[in-house]
C-alpha positions, 0 to 999 in steps of 0.5 A, spaced: 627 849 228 622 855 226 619 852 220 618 858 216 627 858 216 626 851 212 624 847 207 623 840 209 621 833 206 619 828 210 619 820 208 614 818 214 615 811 211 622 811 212 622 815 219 626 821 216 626 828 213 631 833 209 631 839 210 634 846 207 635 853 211 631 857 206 632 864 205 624 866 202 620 863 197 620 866 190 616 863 186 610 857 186 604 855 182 599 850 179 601 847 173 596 843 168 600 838 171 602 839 178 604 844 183 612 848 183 615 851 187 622 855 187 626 856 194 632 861 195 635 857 200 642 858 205 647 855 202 644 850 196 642 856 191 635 856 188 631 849 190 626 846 185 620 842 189 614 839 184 609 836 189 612 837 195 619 833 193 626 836 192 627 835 184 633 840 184 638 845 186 644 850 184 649 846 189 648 839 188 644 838 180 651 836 178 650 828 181 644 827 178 645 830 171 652 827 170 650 820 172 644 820 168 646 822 161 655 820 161 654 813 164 649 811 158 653 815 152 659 811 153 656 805 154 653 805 148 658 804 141 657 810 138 650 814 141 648 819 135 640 819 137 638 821 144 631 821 147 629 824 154 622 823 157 622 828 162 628 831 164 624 838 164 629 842 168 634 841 161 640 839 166 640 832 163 639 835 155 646 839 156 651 833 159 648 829 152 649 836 148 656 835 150 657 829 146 660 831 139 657 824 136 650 826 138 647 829 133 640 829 135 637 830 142 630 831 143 627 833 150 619 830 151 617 833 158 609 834 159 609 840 162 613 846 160 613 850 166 618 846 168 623 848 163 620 855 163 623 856 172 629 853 170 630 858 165 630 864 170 632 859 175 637 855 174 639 858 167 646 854 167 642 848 166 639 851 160 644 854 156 644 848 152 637 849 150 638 853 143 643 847 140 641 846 134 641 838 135 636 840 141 629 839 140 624 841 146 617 837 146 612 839 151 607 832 149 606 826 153 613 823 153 609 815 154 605 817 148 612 819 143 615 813 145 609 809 143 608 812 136 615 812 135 618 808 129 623 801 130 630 804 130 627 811 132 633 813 137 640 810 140 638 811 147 633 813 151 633 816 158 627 816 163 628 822 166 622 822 170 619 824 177 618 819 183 613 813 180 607 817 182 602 821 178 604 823 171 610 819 172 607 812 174 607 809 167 613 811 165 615 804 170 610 799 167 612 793 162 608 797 157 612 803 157 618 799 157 616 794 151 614 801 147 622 803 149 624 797 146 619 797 140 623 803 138 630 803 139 635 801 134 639 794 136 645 797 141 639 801 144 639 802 151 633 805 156 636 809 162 632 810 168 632 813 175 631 808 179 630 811 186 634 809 192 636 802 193 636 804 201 630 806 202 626 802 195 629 796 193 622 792 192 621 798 187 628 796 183 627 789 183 619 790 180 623 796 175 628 790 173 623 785 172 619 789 168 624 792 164 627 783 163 620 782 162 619 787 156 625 783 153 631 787 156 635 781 158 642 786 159 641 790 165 646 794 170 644 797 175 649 803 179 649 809 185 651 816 186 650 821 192 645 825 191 644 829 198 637 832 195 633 825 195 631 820 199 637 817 204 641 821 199 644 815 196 640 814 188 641 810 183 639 809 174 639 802 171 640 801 164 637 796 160 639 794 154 637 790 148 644 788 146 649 785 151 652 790 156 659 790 155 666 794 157 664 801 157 668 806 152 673 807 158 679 810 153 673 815 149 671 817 157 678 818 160 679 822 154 673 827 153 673 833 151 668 836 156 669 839 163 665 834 169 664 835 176 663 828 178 663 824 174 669 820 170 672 813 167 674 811 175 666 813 178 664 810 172 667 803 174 665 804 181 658 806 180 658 799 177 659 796 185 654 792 187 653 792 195 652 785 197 645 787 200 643 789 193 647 782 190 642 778 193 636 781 192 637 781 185 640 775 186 646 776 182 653 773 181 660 775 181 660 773 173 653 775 172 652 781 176 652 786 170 647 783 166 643 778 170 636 780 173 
C-alpha cells in the first residue's frame, strides 16, 4: 500500500495495525496538551487522531458514544446530574442530552481544541452543545472531580483516552476514590475500559482499583468498535449501591432514535466471554457485581 493513501495505527505489542483510505489530510496542530489531526478518509468520513491513535470517525462514532452514555443512564434509578471527564468531541454529551431526566450535564475536557474540530468536523456530535442543561468546562477534569462536594452528580463518565499521558490519572485508586467521594448513594462512574482481547491485565488493574477505592458493585461490558484496537472495546460501570436490573421497560420505550444501542444490546453486552469470567473470577450467580 502507498502510505501516503492511508492512515495507519499499529499495536507493535499485539503484532497488528488498522488502517483507513484516506483522501487528504486537513487539519493538524499542536495543542497545549497533545497533537491533533483530522483526515478525510474514503468511506468513514472525517477521522480524528490525537497523538497518533484513532479517537473518532463520521462512519462509526455512534458504537462508542452509545455504549458509553445509554447503558449507565438506564442503569441508574433516576440520573438527573451527569459529569463526563473527557468526551471532547461532545458525542457522548449528546446521547446523555437526549434523556429528558437529566437536568444537567457538565463536560470538563482539558483541552478545548478538541471541541473547537469537532465543531467544524463532525458538527452532528455538536448539536447538543448550546442545550441549556449542557455546561462546557475546558479544566483538568481529575482536578473538578477532587474539589467536588459529597452528592455532587448521579453519574459520571470517564470519557477519557488511552491510560497514558493526560489521561493516566483518570485510572488511578485516587481518582476513583474522588469519584466516589462525590457521587450521591445511587451514583455510578462509567469508564472506557479498552479491549479485553488485547488489555485485559489493564481491566483487571482498572476493576481492582476501582473495588479498592470502595466501589463494590462492578460490570463490565463490550461492543464493536472497528476504529480501536482489535475492534472489540469495552466501559465498566462502578457502582456505590448495588447494580441490579437495569430500567428495561424506560430503555424499550425511549423517546429518542439510537443506532446501535437498545433493551437486547443492552442485556448482551452484559455477556461475559468465558475467558473474561476467569480472569476476573467471576461466577454465574455473581458475574454482574464481583470483581
Amino acid at each position: 500500500m502507498n502510505p501516503n493513501d492511508w492512515f495507519t495505527e499499529q499495536h507493535a505489542d499485539a503484532g497488528s495495525a488498522f488502517s483507513l483510505k484516506i483522501k487528504r489530510k486537513v487539519h493538524e496542530e499542536q495543542s497545549p496538551f497533545q497533537f491533533l489531526e483530522i483526515y478525510e478518509t474514503e468511506t468513514f468520513g472525517y477521522l480524528m487522531v490525537i497523538d497518533g491513535c484513532t479517537m473518532v470517525s463520521t462512519r462509526d462514532n455512534f458504537f462508542y458514544h452509545e455504549m458509553m452514555a445509554h447503558p449507565a443512564l438506564f442503569t441508574h434509578p433516576d440520573p438527573k446530574r451527569v459529569w463526563i471527564i473527557g468526551g471532547g468531541d461532545c458525542g457522548t454529551l449528546r446521547e446523555v442530552l437526549k434523556h429528558d431526566n437529566v437536568q444537567q450535564a457538565v463536560q470538563i475536557d482539558i483541552d478545548e481544541r478538541v471541541t473547537r474540530l469537532a465543531e467544524i468536523y463532525f458538527p452532528e456530535l455538536c448539536e447538543s452543545n448550546h442545550d441549556p442543561r449542557a455546561d462546557l468546562k475546558f479544566i483538568d477534569g481529575i482536578q473538578w472531580v477532587k474539589e467536588a462536594a459529597p452528592n455532587s452528580v448521579d453519574i459520571i463518565i470517564v470519557d477519557s483516552t488511552d491510560p497514558i499521558g493526560p489521561a493516566a490519572g483518570l485510572f488511578s485508586k485516587a481518582f476513583y476514590q474522588d469519584c466516589y467521594h462525590c457521587l450521591a448513594p445511587n451514583g455510578l462512574v462509567v469508564q472506557q475500559s479498552e479491549s479485553a482481547f488485547y488489555h485485559l491485565n489493564m481491566i483487571g488493574e482498572m476493576r481492582g482499583a476501582m473495588n479498592s477505592a470502595g466501589f463494590a458493585h462492578l460490570q463490565t461490558l463490550f461492543f464493536p468498535q472497528c476504529l480501536y484496537p482489535s475492534g472489540w472495546w469495552s466501559a465498566t460501570l462502578a457502582s456505590k449501591a448495588s447494580l441490579g436490573a437495569f430500567r428495561e421497560h424506560d430503555c424499550a420505550h425511549k423517546r429518542f432514535a439510537t443506532v446501535y444501542y437498545n433493551a437486547d444490546i443492552h442485556k448482551a453486552a452484559l455477556a461475559q466471554p468465558e475467558f473474561v469470567k476467569k480472569a476476573f473470577g467471576l461466577t454465574e450467580n455473581a458475574q454482574h457485581n464481583a470483581v
